[in-house]
N, C-alpha and C positions, 0 to 999 in steps of 0.2 A: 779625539772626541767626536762620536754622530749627536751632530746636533737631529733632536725629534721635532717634525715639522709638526706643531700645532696651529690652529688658525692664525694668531697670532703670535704665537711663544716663539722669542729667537734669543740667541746666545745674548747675553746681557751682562756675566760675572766679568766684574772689572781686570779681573788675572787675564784675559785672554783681547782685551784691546790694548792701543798703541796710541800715541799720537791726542791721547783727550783732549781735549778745547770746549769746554764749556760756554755754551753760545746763546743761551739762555733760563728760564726757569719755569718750568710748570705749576700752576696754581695750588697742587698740593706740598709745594715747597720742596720739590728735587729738580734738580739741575736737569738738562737738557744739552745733550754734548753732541760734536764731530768727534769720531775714530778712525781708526782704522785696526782689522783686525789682526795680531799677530800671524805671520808666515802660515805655521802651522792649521790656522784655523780656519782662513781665508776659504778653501775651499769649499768647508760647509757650512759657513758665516757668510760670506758674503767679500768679494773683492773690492777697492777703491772708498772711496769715503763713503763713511757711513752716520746715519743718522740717530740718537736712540738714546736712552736711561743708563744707568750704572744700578744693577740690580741690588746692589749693597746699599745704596739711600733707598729704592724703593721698596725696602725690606723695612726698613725704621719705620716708614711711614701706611706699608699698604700691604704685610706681608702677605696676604691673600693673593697677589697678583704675582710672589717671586714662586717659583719650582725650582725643586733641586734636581738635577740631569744625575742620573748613578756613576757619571763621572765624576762629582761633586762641584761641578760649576754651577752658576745659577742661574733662570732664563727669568723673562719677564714676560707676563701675558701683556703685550701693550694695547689690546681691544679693555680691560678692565680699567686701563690709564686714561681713554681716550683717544690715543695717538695713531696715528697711522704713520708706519715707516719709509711707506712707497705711495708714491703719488696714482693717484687713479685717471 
């Protein structure tokens, strides 16, 4: 899969994390997890634990913020959530 770098769009579709731990919940009522990304995906996901949404709830709730990649995974704009991934 190339994940496409948008400002904030990163790989999000639940099929390609590991390890979920739901660690809290964001005010529009989706969950807020630790991951980590499948072997495979790591490289252009992102390595070591990871912070972020499950594109499949933020689809029920905010479909305007999920994109479908032409690989048919689904990313998440996480600037339309609020969230930031990485610390500044």
């Amino acid at each position: 899969m190339n994940v496409i770098t948008l400002q904030m769009t990163v790989g999000s579709d639940r099929r390609i994390k590991t390890g979920v731990i739901r660690i809290d919940q964001h005010p529009i009522g989706i969950g807020l997890y630790l991951f980590d990304y499948l072997p495979e995906y790591r490289e252009t996901c992102g390595y070591g634990r990871q912070f972020g949404v499950i594109a499949q709830e933020v689809e029920q709730v905010m479909p305007a913020a999920v994109i479908k990649h032409p690989s048919g995974y689904k990313m998440v704009d996480y600037g339309m959530l609020g969230i930031s991934r990485h610390p500044r």
